[in-house]
N, C-alpha and C positions, 0 to 999 in steps of 0.2 A: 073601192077601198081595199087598200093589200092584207092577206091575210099574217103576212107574216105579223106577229107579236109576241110577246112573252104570254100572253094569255094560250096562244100556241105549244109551249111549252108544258105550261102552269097546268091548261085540264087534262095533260095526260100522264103527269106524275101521279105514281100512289097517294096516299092519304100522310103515308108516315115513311119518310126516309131517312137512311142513314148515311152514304156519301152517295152524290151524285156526280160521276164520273165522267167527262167531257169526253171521245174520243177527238183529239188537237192535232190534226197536220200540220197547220200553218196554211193551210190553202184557207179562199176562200169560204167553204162550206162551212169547215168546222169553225172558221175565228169567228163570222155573223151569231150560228150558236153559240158559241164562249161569251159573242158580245152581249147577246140578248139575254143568256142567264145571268153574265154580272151586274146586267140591270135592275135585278131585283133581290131586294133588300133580304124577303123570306125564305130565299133557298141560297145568297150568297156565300155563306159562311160554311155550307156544305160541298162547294163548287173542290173539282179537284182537276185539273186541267191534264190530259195524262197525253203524251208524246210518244210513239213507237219510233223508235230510232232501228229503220231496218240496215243502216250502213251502205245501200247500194249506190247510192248517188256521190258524188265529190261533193256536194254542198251540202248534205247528211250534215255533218255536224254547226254548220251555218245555219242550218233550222233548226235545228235544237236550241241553239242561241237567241232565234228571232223566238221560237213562242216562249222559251223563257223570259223573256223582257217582255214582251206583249201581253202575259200572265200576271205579272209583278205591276204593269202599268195598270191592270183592272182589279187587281187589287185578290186577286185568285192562286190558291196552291198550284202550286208545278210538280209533277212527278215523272220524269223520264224512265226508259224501257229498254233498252236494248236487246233487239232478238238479232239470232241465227237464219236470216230468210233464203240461206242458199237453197236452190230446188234440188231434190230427192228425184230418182229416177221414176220418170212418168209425171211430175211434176212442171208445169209453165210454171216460169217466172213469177208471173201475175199471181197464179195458185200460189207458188211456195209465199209468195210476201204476204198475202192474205191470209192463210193459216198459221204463219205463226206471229201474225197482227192478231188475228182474234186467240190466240192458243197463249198469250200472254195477257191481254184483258179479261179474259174466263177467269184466267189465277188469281186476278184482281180484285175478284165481287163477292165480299162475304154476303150471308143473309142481308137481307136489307138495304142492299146497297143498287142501285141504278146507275147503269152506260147508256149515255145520250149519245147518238151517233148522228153528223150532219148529210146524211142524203135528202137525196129531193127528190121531183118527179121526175124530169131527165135521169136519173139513174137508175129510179125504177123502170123508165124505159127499156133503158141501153138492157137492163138483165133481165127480162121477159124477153127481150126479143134474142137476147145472145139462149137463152134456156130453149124458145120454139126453135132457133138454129138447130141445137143438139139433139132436137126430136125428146125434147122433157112431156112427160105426163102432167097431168091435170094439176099436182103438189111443185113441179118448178115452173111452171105458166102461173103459178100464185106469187112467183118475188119473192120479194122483203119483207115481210111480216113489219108492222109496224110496232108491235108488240111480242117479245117473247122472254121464257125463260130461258138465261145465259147464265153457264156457272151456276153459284149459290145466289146468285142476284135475276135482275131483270134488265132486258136489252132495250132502250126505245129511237126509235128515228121520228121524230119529231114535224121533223122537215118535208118528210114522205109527200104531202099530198101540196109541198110550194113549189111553184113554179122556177127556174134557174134563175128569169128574168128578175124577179122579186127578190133574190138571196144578190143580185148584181145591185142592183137599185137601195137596194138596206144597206150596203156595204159601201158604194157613192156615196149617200146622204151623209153617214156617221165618219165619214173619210178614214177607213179601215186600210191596216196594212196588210199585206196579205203575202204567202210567200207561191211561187208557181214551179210546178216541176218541170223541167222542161221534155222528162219523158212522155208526158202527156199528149204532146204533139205529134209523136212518131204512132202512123197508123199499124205499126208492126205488132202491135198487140190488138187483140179481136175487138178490146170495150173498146178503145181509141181508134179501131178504126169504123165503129159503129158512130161512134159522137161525135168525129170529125168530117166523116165520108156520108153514110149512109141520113144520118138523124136529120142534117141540116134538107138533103134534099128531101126528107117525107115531107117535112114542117113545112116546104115552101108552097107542097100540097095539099097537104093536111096542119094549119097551122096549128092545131089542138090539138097535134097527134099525142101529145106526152100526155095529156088530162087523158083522154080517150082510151088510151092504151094502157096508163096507172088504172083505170076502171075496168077494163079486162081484167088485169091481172086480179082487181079486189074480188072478180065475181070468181075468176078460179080460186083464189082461197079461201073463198065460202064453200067451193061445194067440197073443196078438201076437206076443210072442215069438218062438213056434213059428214061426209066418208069414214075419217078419222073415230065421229064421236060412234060411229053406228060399229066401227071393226074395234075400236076399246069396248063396248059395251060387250061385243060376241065372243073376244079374247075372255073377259074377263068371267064368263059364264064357261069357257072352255079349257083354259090354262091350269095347268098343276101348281097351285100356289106355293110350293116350295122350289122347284125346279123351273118354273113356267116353261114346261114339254109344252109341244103343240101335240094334241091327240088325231092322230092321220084321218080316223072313222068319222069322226065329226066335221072334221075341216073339208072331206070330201065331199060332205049332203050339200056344201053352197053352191050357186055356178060359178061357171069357170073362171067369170072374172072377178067374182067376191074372192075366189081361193086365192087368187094375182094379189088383191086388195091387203088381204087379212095375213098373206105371207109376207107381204111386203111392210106389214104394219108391225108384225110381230118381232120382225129381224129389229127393228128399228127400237123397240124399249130393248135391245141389247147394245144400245148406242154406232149400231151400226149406220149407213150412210143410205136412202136409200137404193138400194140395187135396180138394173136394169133388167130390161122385160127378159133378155137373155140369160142373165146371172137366173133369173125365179125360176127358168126352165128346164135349166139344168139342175137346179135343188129337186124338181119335180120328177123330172126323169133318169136322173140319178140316183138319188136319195129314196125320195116317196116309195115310185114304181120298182126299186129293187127288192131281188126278191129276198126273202124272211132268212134264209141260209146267211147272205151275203152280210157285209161289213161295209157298207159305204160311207164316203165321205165326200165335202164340199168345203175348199175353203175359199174364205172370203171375207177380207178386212180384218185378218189377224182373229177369226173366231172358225171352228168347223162345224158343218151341218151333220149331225149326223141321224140314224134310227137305230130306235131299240124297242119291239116290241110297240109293235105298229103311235111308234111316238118320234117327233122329231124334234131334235134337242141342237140347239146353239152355245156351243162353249169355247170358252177364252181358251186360244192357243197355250197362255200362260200356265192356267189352272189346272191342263194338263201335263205340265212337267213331273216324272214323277224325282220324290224325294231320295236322295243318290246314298248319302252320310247318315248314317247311326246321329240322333239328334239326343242330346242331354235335355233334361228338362228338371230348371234348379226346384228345390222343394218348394221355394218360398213364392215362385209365381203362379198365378193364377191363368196364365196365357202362354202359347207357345204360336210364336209365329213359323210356319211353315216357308219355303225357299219359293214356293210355286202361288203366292198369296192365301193360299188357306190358314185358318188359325183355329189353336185348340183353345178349347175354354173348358177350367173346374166349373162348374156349378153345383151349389150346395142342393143336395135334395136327401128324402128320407132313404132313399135305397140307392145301393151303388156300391161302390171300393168306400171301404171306411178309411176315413180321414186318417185316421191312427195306424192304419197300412201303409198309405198314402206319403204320408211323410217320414215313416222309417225306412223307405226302400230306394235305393238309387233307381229313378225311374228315366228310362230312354224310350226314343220313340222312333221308329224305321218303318219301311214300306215293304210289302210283300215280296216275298222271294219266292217263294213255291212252296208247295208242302206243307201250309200253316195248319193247326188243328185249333178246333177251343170245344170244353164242353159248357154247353151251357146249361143253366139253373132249371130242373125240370123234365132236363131230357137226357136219358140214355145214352151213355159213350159219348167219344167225341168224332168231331167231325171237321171234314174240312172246308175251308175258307171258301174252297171254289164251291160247293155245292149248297152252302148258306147264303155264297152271294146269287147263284141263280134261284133258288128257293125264294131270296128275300125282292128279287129284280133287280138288282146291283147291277146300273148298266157295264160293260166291259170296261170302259174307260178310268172307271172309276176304280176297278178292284185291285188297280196295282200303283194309282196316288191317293186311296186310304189308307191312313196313318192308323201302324199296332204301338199299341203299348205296353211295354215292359216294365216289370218288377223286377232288381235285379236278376236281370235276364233271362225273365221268366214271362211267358206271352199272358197278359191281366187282360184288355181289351179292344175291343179294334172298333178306333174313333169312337161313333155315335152310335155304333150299332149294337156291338152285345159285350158283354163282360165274362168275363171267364171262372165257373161256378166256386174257385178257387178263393175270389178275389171278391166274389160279390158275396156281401153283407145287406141283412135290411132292418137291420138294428137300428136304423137313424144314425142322424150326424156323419150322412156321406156326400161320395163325389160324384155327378154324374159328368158325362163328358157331351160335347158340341164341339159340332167341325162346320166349319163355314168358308166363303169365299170372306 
């Protein structure tokens, strides 16, 4: 009895959705999916059939056309896509059209919303086995998740655990039209020449090999899994919950391959990618082992590693732009957005700059120059900027894209941290300030 049915679909939907988003080549894979959700009554009206239109091909726009009419014939929304898939330097072809095929259905999925994707077991093949080529660890010998979060939504392949043979035979019976790339055929790319060249002769010896080897891969993403849930629990027990530092003294009690583990897990809640065994060694023996004097740094995927104070900190190349221009800041907002993503925030509290200050004074807002003083509330004379900011652990980076702020041109605060005894009030009905990514 074939597995494939909408019942296949149906028990791995959430409870409660709000669009369920097709990914629709026009091939095969995806029309059988399209077909099989427009067959049912209880999620049809939320079906939205969505087409990437990468432009590479001459008949690019000829598919557009076919799953538009094939969308309209099942009685399902159409929503076309058009991306930019040229490859970026270091970039395959295959890569560039994949990244900005998913870097355009990411922008797609509010809360609540669901991407059904049609792969199958042959595909979870071909990428286990192209991942063990590349020499992948235990997390890309796991595949395709059949399950995850994408975007503000959730990703599902549905298809994951059907056989090709079964998605060919669904598509006979219902006499489906379907469109074919004809790049598909050219072994000049690695998956194509895996499913043209390689797959057909395992299968003649191993006929099961795509079940057999879709089962590898689910036991490697179990024990990633396993892995994952044991380095979030440890993170989350070691992590500076404002900053998420890694603390070097701790992270050093585990062995050598938890440190591989927990360094590789932690780059990754900074939406990094994960890195290879070589990139962690160099973070280690760069970064880590450098000595206390030194200033090192590691970049890697547009963020740098760096240490402060036996802590090792990952930060957006962006966030450390510092701010160049004298910034205005009108009376009547409550935010000032910063050029490098940071942003100031008023927040009402009982002690701070009184509001009554606050809104009489042309207020500007610039980054350090050198030489700044403040005194503050409490203490004796004033003092400078640098020796507050090492007293308070102001890592380096930070002390020249922290935002001062001005009363007509007069130094009142700097960012989040002190206020200048000038300007502070605790009479109630003030401001405090917040600086954030």
């Amino acid at each position: 009895m074939t597995e494939l049915s909408i019942q296949t679909i149906i028990r791995g939907l959430p409870e409660h959705c709000r669009n369920i988003f097709i990914g629709y080549s026009g091939g095969i894979d995806s029309h059988v999916l399209l077909h099989l959700c427009a067959s049912q009554a209880e999620i049809k009206d939320k079906l939205v059939a969505v087409h990437i239109h990468h432009g590479l091909q001459q008949a690019a726009d000829a598919w557009e056309t076919h799953c538009r009419q094939q969308s309209q014939n099942l009685a399902v929304d159409f929503k076309m896509i058009k991306v930019d898939a040229t490859a970026k330097v270091g970039e395959s072809p295959e890569e560039a059209a994949r990244n900005a095929r998913y870097a355009a259905l990411q922008g797609l999925l509010q809360p609540g919303d669901v991407l059904l994707l049609g792969q199958h077991r042959e595909d979870q093949m071909e990428t286990l086995l192209l991942q063990l080529l590349r020499g992948s660890g235990i997390q890309g010998l796991g595949a395709m998740p059949v399950s995850m979060v994408f975007g503000q939504g959730l990703m599902l392949r549905p298809l994951l655990n059907i056989a090709k043979q079964e998605i060919q035979q669904y598509a006979g019976q219902h006499g489906l039209q379907w469109v074919d790339d004809p790049s598909n055929q050219s072994s000049d790319f690695d998956r194509n020449y895996l499913r043209n060249q390689v797959i057909p002769l395992l299968k003649q010896r191993w006929p099961a090999a795509d079940k057999t080897v879709a089962r590898a891969a689910q036991h490697c993403a179990n024990a990633a899994q396993l892995l994952n849930e044991w380095a979030e629990q440890s993170l989350s027990e070691m992590l500076d919950p404002l900053d998420r530092s890694l603390p070097i003294d701790q992270w050093s009690q585990f062995s050598e391959q938890r440190r591989y583990w927990l360094l590789r897990q932690w780059l990754q809640l900074f939406g990094l990618k994960p890195p290879s065994l070589a990139i962690l060694q160099t973070i280690i023996d760069q970064v880590v082992h450098a000595k206390i004097d030194a200033n090192p740094e590691v970049r890697i995927q547009g963020h740098y590693i760096r240490k402060y104070r036996q802590k090792l900190f990952c930060l957006d190349s962006e966030h450390l732009r510092k701010e160049t221009d004298v910034k205005q800041w009108a009376a009547q907002e409550m935010e000032l957005r910063m050029s490098n993503g940071y942003i100031l925030k008023l927040l009402e509290a009982p002690s701070g700059i009184d509001k009554r200050l606050w809104h009489a004074q042309n207020v500007t807002v610039a980054c350090r120059r050198g030489g700044e003083k403040i005194k503050l509330f409490g203490r004796e004379g004033h003092h400078c900027l640098k020796k507050l900011y090492q007293e308070a652990g102001i890592p380096p980076w930070e002390r020249d894209i922290r935002p001062l702020i001005y009363l007509n041109g007069r130094l009142a605060a700097v960012a989040d941290l002190w206020i200048d005894e000038w300007a502070w009030s605790r009479q109630g009905d003030c401001y405090c300030l917040s600086w954030q990514p």
